[in-house]
TORKOL-4160 file (C-alpha; in steps of 0.2 Angstrom, whole numbers, padded with zeros to 4 digits, m for minus):
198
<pt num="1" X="0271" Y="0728" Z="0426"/>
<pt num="2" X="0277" Y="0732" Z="0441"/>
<pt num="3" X="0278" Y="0712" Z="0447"/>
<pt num="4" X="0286" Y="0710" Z="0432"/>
<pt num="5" X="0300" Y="0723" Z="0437"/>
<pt num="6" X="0300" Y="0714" Z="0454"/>
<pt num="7" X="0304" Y="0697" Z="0442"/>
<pt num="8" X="0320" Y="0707" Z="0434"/>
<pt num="9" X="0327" Y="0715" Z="0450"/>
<pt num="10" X="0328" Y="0698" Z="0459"/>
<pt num="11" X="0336" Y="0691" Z="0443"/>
<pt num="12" X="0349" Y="0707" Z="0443"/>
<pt num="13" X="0352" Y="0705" Z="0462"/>
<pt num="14" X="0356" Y="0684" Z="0457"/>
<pt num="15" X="0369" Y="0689" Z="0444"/>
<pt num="16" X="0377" Y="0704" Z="0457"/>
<pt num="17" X="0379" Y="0691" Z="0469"/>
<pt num="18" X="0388" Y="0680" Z="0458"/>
<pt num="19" X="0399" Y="0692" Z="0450"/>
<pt num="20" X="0402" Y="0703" Z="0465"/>
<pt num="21" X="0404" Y="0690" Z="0478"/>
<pt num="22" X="0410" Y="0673" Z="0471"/>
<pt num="23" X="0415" Y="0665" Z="0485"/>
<pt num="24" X="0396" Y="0666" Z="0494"/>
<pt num="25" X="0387" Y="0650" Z="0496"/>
<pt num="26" X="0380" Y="0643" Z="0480"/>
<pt num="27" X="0367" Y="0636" Z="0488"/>
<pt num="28" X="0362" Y="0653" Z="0496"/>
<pt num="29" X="0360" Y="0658" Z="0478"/>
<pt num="30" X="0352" Y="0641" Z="0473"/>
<pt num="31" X="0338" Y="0645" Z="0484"/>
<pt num="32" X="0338" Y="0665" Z="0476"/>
<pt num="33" X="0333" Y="0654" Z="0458"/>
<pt num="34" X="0321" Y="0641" Z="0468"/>
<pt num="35" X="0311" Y="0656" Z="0474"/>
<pt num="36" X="0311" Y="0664" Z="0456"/>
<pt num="37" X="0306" Y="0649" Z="0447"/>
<pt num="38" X="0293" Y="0646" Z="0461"/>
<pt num="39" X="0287" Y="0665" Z="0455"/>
<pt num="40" X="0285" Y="0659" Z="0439"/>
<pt num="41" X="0276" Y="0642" Z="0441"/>
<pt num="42" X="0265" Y="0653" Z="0453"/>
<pt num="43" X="0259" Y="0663" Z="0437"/>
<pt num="44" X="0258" Y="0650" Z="0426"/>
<pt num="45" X="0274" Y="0651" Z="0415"/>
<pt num="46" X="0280" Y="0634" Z="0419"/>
<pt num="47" X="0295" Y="0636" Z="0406"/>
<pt num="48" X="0304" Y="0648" Z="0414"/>
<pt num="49" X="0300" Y="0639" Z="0430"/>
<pt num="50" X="0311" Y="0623" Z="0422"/>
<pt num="51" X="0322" Y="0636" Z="0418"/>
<pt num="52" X="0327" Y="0643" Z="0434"/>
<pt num="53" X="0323" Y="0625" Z="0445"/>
<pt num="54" X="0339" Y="0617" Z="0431"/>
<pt num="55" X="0349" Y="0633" Z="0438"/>
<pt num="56" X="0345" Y="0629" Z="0455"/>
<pt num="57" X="0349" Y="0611" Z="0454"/>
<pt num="58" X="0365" Y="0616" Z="0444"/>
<pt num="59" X="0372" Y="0625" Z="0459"/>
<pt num="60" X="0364" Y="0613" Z="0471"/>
<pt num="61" X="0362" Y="0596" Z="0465"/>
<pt num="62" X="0356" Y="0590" Z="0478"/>
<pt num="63" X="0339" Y="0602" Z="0481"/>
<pt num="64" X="0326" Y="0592" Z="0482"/>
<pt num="65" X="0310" Y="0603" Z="0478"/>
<pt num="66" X="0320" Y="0608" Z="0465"/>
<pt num="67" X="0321" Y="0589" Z="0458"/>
<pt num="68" X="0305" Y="0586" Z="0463"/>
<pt num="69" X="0295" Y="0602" Z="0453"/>
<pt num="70" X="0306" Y="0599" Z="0437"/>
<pt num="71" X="0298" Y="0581" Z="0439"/>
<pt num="72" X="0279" Y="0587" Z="0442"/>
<pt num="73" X="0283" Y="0598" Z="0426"/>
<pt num="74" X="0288" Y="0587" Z="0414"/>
<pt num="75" X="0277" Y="0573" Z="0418"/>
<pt num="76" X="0263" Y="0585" Z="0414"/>
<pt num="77" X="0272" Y="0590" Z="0397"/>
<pt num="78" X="0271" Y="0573" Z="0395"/>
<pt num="79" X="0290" Y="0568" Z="0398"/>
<pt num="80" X="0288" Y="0552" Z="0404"/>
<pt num="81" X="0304" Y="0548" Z="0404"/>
<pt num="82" X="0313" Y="0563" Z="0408"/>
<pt num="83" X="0301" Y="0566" Z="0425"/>
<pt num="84" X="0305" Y="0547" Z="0429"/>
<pt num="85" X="0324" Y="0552" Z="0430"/>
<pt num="86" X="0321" Y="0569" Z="0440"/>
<pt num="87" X="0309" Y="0559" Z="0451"/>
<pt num="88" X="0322" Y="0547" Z="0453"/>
<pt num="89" X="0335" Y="0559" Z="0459"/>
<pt num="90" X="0322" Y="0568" Z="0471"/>
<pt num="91" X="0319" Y="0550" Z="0480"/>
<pt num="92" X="0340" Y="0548" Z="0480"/>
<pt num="93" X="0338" Y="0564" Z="0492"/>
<pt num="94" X="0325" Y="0560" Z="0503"/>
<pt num="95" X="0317" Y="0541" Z="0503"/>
<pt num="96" X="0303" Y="0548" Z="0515"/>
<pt num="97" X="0291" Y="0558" Z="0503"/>
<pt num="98" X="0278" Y="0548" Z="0499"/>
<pt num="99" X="0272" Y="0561" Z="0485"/>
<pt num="100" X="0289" Y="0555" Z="0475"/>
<pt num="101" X="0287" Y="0538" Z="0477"/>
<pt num="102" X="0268" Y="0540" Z="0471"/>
<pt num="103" X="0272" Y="0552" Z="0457"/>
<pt num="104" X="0287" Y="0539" Z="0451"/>
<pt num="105" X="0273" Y="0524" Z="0453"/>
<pt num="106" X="0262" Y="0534" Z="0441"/>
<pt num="107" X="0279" Y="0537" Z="0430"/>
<pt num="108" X="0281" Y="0518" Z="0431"/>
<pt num="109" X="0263" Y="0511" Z="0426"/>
<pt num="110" X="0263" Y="0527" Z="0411"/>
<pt num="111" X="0279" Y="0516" Z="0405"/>
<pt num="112" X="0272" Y="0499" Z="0409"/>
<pt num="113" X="0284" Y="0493" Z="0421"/>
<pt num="114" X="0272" Y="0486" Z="0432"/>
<pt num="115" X="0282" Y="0479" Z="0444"/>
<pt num="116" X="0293" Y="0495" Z="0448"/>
<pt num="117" X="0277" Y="0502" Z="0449"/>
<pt num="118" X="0269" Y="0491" Z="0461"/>
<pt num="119" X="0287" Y="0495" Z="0472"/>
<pt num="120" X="0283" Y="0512" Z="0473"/>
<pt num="121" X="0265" Y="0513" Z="0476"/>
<pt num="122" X="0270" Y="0498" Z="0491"/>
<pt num="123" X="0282" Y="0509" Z="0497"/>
<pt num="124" X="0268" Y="0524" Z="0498"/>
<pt num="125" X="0256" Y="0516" Z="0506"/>
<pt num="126" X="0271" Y="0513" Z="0519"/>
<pt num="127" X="0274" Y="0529" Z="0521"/>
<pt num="128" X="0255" Y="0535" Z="0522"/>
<pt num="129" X="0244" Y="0519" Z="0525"/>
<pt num="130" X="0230" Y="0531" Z="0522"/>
<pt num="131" X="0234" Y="0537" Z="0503"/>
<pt num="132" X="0221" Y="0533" Z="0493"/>
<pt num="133" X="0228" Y="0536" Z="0475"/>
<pt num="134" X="0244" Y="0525" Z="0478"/>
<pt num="135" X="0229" Y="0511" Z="0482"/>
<pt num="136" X="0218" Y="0511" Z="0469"/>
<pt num="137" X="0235" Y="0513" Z="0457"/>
<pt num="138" X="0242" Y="0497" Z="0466"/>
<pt num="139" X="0223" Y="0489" Z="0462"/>
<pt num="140" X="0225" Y="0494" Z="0444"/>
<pt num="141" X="0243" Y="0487" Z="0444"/>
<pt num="142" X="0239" Y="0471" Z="0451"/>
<pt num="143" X="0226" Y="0469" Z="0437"/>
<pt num="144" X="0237" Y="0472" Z="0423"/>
<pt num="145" X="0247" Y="0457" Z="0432"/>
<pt num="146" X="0230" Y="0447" Z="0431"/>
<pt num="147" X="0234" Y="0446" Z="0450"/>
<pt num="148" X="0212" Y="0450" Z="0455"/>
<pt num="149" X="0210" Y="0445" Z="0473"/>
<pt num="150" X="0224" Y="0458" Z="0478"/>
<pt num="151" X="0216" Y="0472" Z="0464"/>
<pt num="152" X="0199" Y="0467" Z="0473"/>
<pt num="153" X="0209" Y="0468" Z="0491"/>
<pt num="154" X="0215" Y="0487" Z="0488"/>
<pt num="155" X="0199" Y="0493" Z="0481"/>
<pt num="156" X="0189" Y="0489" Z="0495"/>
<pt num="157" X="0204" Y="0494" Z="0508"/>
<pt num="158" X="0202" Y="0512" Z="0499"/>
<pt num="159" X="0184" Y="0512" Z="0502"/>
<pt num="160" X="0185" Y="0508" Z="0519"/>
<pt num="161" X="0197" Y="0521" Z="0522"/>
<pt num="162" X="0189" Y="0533" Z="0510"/>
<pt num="163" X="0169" Y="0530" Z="0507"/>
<pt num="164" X="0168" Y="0543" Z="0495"/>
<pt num="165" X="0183" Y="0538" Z="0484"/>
<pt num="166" X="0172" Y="0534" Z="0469"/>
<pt num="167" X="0187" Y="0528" Z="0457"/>
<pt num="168" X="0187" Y="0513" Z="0470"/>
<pt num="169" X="0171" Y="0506" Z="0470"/>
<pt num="170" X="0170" Y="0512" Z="0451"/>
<pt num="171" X="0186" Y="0499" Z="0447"/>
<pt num="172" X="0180" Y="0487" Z="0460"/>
<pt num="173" X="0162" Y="0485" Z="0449"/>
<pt num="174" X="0170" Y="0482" Z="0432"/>
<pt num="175" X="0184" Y="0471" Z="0441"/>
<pt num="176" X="0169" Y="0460" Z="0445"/>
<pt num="177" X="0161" Y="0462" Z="0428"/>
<pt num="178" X="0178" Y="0459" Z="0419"/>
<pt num="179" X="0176" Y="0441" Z="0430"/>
<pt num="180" X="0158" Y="0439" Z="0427"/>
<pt num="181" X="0152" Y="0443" Z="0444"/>
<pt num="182" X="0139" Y="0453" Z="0440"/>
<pt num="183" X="0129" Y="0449" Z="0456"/>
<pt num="184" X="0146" Y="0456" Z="0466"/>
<pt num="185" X="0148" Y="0472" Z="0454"/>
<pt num="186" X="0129" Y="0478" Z="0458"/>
<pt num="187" X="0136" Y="0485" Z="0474"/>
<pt num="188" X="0151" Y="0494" Z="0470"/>
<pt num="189" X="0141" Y="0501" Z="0452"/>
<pt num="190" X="0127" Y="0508" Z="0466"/>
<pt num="191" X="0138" Y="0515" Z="0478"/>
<pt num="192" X="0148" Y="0524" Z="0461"/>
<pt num="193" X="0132" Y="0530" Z="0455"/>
<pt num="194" X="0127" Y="0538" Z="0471"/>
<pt num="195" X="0144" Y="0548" Z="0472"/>
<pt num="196" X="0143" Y="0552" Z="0453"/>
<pt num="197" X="0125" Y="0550" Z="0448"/>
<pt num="198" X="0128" Y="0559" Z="0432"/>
């Protein structure tokens, strides 16, 4: 009760500094909103987040963490193609986060578009050679193009970066059974097993 009180000042003291003080910095305020929708998502309530992150980027278009959580929440809702278009305004305002460019890569193979896709998981691994994730999605995308020696090149680059990356050697195996390698998947399959013997 007495957060939620907390909630409602920080919203009253928002509005008095827009009425009271128009000519203050609309990005001072913008960040007032980014901090309460961060409150929200904090608890859980990721619609009032969205709420207050759209407020935010409607004073500040250019707020990048703003872009980028209205992104992260409708991608989980699902949104495909609306986190595509917040993702992509996020990346308009800073080309160096490799979390955007991966998150659009995922937004891209959900859509199909497997060459945009490939683009961005490239341009992760640019940015952090060591992102495990952007390569086995890159592996994943060069199958869907039937292109296997460079799916077959990333999955083992991701386990020899990361030994214990199991969706690497788990992809690798049935990459090789897909081919009718059987003798090359035994390996991968083992080392799989031993991370997830379940």
């Amino acid at each position: 009760m007495k957060h939620s009180a907390s909630i409602a000042l920080k919203i009253l003291c928002i509005f008095s500094c827009c009425l009271l003080n128009a000519s203050d910095d609309l990005k001072t305020v913008a960040n007032e909103y980014y901090n309460l929708a961060d409150t929200f998502e904090g608890e859980g309530n990721h619609e009032k987040a969205a709420t207050y992150y759209k407020r935010t980027i409607a004073l500040d278009p250019d707020h990048f963490h703003a872009l980028f959580k209205l992104g992260t929440i409708e991608f989980n809702k699902q949104n495909i193609d609306e986190a595509t278009d917040y993702y992509q305004k996020a990346l308009a305002k800073n080309q160096s986060s490799p979390q955007v460019q991966f998150n659009l890569g995922i937004c891209y193979l959900q859509k199909q578009t497997y060459d945009l896709a490939e683009e961005q998981f490239k341009k992760t691994i640019e940015l952090d050679p060591n992102h495990t994730r952007a390569r086995v999605n890159l592996g994943h995308v060069f199958e869907k193009q039937n292109n296997h020696e460079q799916a077959i090149e990333q999955y083992k680059k991701t386990s020899d970066i990361d030994p214990n990356c199991f969706d690497a050697y788990y992809r690798l195996g049935n990459l090789y059974k897909h081919l009718e390698q059987l003798e090359q998947a035994i390996e991968p399959y083992r080392a799989a097993y031993n991370l997830r013997p379940e």
